[in-house]
KEGU-873340 format. One record per atom (N, C-alpha, C): residue in three letters; chain; x, y, z. Coordinates in nm, 2 decimals, always signed. Layout:
BEGIN
+--------+--------+--------+--------+--------+
: residu : chaine :     px :     py :     pz :
+--------+--------+--------+--------+--------+
:    ALA :      A :      X :      Y :      Z :
...
+--------+--------+--------+--------+--------+
***
This chain:
BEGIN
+--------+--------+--------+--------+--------+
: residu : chaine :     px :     py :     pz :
+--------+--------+--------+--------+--------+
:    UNK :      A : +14.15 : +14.52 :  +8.89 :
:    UNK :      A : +14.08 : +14.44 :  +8.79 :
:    UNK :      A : +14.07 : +14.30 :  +8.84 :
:    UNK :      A : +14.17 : +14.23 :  +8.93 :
:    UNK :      A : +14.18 : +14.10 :  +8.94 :
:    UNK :      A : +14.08 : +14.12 :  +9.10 :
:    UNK :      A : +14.04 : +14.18 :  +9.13 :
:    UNK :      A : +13.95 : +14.22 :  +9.26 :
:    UNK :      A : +13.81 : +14.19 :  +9.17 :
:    UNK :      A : +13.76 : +14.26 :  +9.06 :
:    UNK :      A : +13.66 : +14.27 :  +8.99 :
:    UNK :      A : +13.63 : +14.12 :  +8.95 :
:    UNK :      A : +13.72 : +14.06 :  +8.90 :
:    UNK :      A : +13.70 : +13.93 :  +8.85 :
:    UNK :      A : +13.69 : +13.82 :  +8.93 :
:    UNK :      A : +13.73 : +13.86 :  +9.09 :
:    UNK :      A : +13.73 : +13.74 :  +9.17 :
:    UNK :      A : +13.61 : +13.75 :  +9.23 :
:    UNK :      A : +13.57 : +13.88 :  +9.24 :
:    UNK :      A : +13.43 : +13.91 :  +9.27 :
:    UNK :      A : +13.30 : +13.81 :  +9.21 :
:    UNK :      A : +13.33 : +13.87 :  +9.09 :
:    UNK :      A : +13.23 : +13.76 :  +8.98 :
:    UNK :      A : +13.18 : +13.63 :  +9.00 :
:    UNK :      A : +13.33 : +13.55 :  +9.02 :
:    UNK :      A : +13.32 : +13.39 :  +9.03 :
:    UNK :      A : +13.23 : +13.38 :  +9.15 :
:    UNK :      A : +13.31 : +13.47 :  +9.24 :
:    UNK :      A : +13.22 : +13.46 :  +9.40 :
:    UNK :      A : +13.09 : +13.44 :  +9.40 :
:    UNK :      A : +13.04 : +13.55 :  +9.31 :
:    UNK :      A : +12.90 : +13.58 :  +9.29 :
:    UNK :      A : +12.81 : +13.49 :  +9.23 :
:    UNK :      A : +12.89 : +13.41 :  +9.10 :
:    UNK :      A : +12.81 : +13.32 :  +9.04 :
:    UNK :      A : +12.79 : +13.20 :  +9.12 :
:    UNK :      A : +12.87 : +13.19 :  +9.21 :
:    UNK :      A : +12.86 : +13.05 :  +9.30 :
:    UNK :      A : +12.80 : +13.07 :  +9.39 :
:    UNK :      A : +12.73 : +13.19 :  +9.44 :
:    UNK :      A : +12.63 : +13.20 :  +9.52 :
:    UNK :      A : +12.53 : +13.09 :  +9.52 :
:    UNK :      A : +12.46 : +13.13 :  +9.42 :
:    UNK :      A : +12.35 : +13.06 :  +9.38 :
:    UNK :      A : +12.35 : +12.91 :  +9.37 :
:    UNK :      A : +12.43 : +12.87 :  +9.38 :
:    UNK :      A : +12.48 : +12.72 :  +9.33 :
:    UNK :      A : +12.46 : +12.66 :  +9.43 :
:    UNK :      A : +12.55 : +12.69 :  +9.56 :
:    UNK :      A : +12.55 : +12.64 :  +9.68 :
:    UNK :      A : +12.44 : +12.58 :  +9.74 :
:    UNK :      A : +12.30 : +12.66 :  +9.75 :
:    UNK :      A : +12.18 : +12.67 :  +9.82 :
:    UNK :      A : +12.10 : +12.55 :  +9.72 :
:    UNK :      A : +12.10 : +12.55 :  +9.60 :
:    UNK :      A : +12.05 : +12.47 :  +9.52 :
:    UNK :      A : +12.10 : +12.32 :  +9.53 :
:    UNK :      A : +12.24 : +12.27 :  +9.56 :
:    UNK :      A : +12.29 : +12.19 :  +9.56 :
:    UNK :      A : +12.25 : +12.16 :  +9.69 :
:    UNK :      A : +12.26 : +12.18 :  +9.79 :
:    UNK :      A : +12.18 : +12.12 :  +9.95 :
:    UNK :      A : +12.07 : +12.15 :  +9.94 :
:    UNK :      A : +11.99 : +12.23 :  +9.84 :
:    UNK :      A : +11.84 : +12.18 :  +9.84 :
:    UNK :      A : +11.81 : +12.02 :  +9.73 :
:    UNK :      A : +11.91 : +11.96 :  +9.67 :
:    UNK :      A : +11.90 : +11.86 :  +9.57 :
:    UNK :      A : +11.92 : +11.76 :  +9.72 :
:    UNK :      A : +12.04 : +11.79 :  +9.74 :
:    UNK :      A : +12.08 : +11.67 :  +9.82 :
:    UNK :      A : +11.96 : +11.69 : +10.01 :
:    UNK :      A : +11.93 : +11.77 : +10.02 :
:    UNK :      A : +11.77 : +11.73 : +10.13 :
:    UNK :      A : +11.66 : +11.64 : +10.04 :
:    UNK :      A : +11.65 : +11.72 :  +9.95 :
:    UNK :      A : +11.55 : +11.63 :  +9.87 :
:    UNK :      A : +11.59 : +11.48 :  +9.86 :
:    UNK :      A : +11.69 : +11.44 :  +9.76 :
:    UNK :      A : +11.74 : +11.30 :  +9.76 :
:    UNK :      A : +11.76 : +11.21 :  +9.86 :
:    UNK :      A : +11.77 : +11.28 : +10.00 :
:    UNK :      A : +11.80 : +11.19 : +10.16 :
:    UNK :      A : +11.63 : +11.24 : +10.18 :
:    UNK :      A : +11.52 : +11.32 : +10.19 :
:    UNK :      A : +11.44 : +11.27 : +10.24 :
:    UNK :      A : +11.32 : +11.21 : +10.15 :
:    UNK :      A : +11.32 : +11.17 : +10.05 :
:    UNK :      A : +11.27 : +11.06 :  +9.91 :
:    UNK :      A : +11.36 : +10.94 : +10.00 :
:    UNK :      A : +11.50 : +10.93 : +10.00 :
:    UNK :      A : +11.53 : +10.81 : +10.04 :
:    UNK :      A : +11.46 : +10.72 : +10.19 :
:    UNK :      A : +11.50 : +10.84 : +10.27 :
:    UNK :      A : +11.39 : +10.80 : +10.43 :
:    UNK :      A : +11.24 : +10.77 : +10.36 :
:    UNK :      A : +11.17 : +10.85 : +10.32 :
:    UNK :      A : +11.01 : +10.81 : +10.26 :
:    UNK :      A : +11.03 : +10.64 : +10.23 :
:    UNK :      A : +11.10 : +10.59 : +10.11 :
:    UNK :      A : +11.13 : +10.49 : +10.04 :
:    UNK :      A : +11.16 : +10.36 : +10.19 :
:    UNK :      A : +11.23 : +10.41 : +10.30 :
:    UNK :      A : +11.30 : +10.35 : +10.39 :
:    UNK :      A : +11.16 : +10.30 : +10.49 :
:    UNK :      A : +11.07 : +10.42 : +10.47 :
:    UNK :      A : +10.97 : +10.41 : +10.56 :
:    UNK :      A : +10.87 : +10.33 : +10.52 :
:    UNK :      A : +10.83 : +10.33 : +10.39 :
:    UNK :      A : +10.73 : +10.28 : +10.35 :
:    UNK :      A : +10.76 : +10.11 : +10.33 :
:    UNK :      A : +10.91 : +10.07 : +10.32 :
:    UNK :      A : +10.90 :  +9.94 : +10.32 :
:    UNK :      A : +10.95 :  +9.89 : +10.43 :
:    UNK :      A : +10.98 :  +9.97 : +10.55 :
:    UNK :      A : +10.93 :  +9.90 : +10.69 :
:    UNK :      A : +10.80 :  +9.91 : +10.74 :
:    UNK :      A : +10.68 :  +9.98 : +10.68 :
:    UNK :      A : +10.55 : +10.00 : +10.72 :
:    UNK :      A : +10.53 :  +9.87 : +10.64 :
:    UNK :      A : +10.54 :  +9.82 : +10.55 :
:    UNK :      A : +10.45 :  +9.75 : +10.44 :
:    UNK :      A : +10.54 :  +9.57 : +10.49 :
:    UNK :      A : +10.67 :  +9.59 : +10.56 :
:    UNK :      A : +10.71 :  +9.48 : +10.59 :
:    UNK :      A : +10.61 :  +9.39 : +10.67 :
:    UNK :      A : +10.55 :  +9.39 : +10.77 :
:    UNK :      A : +10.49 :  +9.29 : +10.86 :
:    UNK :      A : +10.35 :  +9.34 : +10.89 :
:    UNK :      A : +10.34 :  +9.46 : +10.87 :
:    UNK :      A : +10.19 :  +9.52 : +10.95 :
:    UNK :      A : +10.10 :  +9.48 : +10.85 :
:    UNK :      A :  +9.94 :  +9.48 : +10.88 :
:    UNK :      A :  +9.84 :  +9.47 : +10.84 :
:    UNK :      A :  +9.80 :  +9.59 : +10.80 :
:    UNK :      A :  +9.71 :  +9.66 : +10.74 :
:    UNK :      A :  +9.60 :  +9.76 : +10.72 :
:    UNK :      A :  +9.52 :  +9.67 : +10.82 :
:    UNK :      A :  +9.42 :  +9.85 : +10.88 :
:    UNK :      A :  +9.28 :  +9.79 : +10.93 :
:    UNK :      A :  +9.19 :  +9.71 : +10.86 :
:    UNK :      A :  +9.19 :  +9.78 : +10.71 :
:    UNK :      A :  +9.09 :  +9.67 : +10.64 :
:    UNK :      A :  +9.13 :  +9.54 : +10.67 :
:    UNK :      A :  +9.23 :  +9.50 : +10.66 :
:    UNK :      A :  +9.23 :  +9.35 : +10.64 :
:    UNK :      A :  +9.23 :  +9.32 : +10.77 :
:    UNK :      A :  +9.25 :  +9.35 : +10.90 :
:    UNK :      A :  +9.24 :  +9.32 : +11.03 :
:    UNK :      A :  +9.09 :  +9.28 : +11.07 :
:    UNK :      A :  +9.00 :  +9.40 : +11.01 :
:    UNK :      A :  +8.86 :  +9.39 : +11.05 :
:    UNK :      A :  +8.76 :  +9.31 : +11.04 :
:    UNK :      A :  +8.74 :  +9.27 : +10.96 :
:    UNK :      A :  +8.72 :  +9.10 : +10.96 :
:    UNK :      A :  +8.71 :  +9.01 : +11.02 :
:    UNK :      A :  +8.87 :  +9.03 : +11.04 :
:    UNK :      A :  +8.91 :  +8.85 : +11.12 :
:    UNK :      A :  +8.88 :  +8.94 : +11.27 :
:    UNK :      A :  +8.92 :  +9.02 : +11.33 :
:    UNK :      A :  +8.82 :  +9.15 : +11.44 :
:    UNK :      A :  +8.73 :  +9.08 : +11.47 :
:    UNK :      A :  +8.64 :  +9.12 : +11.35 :
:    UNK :      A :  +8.48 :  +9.12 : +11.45 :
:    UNK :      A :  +8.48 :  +8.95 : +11.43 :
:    UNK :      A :  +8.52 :  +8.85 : +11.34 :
:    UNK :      A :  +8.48 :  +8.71 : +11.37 :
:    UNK :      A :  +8.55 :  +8.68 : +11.48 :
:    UNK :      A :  +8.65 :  +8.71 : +11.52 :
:    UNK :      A :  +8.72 :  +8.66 : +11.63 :
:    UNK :      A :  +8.64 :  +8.71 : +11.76 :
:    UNK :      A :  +8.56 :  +8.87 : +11.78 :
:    UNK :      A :  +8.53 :  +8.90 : +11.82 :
:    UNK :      A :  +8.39 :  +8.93 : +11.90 :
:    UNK :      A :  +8.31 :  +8.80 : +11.79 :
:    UNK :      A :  +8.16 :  +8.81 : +11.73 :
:    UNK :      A :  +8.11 :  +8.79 : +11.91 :
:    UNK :      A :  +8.15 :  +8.73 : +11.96 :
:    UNK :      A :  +8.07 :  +8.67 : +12.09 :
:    UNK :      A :  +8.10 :  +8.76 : +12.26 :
:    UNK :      A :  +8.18 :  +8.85 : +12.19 :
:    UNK :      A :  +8.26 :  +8.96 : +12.34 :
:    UNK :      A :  +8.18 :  +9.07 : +12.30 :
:    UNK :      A :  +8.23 :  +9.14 : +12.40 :
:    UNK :      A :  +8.20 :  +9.30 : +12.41 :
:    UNK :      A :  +8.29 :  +9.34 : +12.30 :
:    UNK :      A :  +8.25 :  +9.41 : +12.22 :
:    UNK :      A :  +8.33 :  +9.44 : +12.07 :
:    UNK :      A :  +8.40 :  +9.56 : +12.16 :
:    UNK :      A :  +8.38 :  +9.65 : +12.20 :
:    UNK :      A :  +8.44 :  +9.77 : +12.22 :
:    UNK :      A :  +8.63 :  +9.70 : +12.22 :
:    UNK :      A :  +8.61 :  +9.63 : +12.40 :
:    UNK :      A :  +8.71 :  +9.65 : +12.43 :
:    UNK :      A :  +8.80 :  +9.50 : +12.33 :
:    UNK :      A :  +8.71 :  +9.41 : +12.30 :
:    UNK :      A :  +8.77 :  +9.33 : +12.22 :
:    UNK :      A :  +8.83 :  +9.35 : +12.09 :
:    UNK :      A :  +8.72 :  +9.43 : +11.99 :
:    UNK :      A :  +8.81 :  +9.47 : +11.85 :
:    UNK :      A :  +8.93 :  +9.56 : +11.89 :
:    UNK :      A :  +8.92 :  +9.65 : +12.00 :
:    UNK :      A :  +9.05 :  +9.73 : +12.05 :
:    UNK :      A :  +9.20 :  +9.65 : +12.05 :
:    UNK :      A :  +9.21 :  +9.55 : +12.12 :
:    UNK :      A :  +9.28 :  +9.47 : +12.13 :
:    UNK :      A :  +9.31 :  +9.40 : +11.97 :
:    UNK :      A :  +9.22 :  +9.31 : +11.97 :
:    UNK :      A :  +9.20 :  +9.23 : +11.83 :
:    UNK :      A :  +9.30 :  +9.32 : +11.71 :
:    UNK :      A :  +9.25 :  +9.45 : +11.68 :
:    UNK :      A :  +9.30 :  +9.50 : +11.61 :
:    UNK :      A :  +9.45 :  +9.56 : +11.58 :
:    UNK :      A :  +9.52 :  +9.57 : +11.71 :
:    UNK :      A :  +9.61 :  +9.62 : +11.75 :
:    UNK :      A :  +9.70 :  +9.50 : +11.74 :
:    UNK :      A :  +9.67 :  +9.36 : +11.78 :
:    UNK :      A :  +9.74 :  +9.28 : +11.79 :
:    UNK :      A :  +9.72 :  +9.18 : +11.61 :
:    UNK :      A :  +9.61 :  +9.23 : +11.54 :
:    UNK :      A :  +9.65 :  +9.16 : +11.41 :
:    UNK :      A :  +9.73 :  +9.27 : +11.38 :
:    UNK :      A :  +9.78 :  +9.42 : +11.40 :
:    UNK :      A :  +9.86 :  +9.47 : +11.28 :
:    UNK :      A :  +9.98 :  +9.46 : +11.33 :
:    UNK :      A : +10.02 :  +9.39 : +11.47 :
:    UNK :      A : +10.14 :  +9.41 : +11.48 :
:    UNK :      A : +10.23 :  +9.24 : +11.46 :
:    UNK :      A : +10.09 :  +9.18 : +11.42 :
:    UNK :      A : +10.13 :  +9.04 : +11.38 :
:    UNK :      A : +10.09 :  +9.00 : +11.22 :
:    UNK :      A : +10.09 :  +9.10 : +11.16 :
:    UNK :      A : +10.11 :  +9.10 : +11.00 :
:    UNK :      A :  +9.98 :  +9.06 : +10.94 :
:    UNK :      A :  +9.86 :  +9.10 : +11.03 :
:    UNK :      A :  +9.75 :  +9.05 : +11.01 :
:    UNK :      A :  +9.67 :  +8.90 : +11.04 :
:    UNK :      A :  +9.69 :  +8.83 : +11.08 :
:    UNK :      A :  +9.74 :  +8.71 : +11.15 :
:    UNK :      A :  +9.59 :  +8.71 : +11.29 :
:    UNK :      A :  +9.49 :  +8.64 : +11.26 :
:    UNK :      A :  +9.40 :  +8.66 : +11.36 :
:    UNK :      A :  +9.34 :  +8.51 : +11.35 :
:    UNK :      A :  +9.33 :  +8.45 : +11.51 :
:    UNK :      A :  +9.31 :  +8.29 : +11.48 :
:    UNK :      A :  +9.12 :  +8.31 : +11.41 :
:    UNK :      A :  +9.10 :  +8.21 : +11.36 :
:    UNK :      A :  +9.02 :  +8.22 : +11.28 :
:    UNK :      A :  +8.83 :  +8.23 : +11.34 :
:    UNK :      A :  +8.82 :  +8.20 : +11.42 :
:    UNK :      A :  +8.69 :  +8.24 : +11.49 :
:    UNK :      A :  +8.71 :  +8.27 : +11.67 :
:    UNK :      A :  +8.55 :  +8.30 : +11.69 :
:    UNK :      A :  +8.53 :  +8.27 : +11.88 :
:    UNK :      A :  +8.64 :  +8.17 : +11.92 :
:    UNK :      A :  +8.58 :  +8.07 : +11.86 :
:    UNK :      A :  +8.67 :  +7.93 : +11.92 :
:    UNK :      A :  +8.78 :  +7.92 : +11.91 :
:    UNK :      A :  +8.86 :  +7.95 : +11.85 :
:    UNK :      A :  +8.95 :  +7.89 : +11.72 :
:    UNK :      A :  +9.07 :  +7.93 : +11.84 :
:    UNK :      A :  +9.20 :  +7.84 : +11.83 :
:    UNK :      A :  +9.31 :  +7.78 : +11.90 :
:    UNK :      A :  +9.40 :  +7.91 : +11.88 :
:    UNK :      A :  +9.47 :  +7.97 : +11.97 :
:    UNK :      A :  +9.54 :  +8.06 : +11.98 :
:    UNK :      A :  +9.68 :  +8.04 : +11.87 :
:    UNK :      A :  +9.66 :  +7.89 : +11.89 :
:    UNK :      A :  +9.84 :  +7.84 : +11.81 :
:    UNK :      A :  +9.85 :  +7.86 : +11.67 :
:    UNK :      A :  +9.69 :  +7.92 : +11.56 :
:    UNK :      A :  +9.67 :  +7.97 : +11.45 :
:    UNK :      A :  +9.80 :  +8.07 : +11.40 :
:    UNK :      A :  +9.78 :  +8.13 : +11.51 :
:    UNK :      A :  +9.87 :  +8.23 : +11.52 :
:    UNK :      A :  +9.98 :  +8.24 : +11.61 :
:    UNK :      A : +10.10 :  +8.19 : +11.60 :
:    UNK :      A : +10.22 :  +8.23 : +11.72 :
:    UNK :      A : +10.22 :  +8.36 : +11.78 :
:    UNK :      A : +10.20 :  +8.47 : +11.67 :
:    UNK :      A : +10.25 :  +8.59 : +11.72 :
:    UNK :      A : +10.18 :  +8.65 : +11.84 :
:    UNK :      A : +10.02 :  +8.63 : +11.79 :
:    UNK :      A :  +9.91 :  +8.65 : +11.86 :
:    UNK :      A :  +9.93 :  +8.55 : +11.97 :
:    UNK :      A :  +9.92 :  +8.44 : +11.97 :
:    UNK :      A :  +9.93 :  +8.35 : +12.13 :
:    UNK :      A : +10.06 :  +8.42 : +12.29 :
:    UNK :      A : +10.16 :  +8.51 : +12.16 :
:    UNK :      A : +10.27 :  +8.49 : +12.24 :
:    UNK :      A : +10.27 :  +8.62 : +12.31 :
:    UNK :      A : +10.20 :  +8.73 : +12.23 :
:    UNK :      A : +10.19 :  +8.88 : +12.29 :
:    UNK :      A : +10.13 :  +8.83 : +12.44 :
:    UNK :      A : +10.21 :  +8.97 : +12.53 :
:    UNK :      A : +10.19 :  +8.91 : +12.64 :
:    UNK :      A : +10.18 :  +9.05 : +12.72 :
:    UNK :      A : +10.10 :  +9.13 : +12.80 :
:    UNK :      A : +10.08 :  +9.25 : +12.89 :
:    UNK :      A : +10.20 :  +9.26 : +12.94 :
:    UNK :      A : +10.28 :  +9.40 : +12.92 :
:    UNK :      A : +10.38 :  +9.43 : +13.02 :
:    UNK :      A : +10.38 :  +9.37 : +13.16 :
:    UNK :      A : +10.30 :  +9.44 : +13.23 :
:    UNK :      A : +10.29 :  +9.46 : +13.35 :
:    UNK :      A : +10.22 :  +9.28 : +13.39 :
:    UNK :      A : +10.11 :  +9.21 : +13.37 :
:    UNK :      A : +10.10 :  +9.12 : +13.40 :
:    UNK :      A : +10.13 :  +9.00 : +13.33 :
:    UNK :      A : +10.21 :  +9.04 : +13.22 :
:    UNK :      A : +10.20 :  +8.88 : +13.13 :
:    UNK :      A : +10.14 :  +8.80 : +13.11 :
:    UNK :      A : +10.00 :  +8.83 : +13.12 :
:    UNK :      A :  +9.86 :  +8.78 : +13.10 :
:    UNK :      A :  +9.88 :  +8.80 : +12.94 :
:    UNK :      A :  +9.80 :  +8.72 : +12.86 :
:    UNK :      A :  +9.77 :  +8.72 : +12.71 :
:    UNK :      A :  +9.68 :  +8.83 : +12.68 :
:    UNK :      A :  +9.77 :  +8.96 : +12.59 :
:    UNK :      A :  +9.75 :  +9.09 : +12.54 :
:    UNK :      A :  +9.63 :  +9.01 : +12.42 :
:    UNK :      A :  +9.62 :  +8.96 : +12.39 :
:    UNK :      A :  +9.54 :  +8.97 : +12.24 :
:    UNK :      A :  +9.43 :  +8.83 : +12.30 :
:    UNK :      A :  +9.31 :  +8.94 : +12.30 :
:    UNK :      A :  +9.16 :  +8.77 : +12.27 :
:    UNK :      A :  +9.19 :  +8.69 : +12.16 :
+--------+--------+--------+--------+--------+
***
């Protein structure tokens, strides 16, 4: 009888186990999402707000390969694009200071 009744408990805790590491995956990956979303929203830009300052910065180049660039370098400078064709690199630090791996020539028009 004490075989029967140890059985039981065994059984009822079955079910518990799987449920409890399905609460706790859930709670760690809600936490990562939460972790993720306020390192995405820390410094970067959206395109929308990039595109704009893009094509004005852009207005007088070849758009292709210039909004490519343009755009890449406002989102990784928190949206941050010197203000026209003309306009002085020093508008922006971030943008002035990006620099091509390989030639350290200035990555951003």
């Amino acid at each position: 009888m004490a075989v029967q009744s140890r059985r039981t408990k065994v059984e009822k805790t079955k079910g518990r186990i799987p449920v409890a590491l399905l609460l706790l995956a859930l709670v760690a990956a809600a936490s990562l999402h939460d972790l993720a979303v306020a390192a995405d929203s820390s410094g970067a830009a959206t395109d929308g707000a990039c595109d704009g300052k893009c094509r004005s910065r852009c207005s007088l180049k070849k758009a292709g390969r210039c909004m490519g660039l343009c755009m890449m370098c406002c989102g990784k400078c928190g949206g941050c694009v010197p203000s026209g064709p003309y306009a002085s690199k020093d508008e922006c630090p971030c943008y002035r200071d990006m620099k091509s791996p390989k030639s350290q020539h200035p990555k951003c028009p």
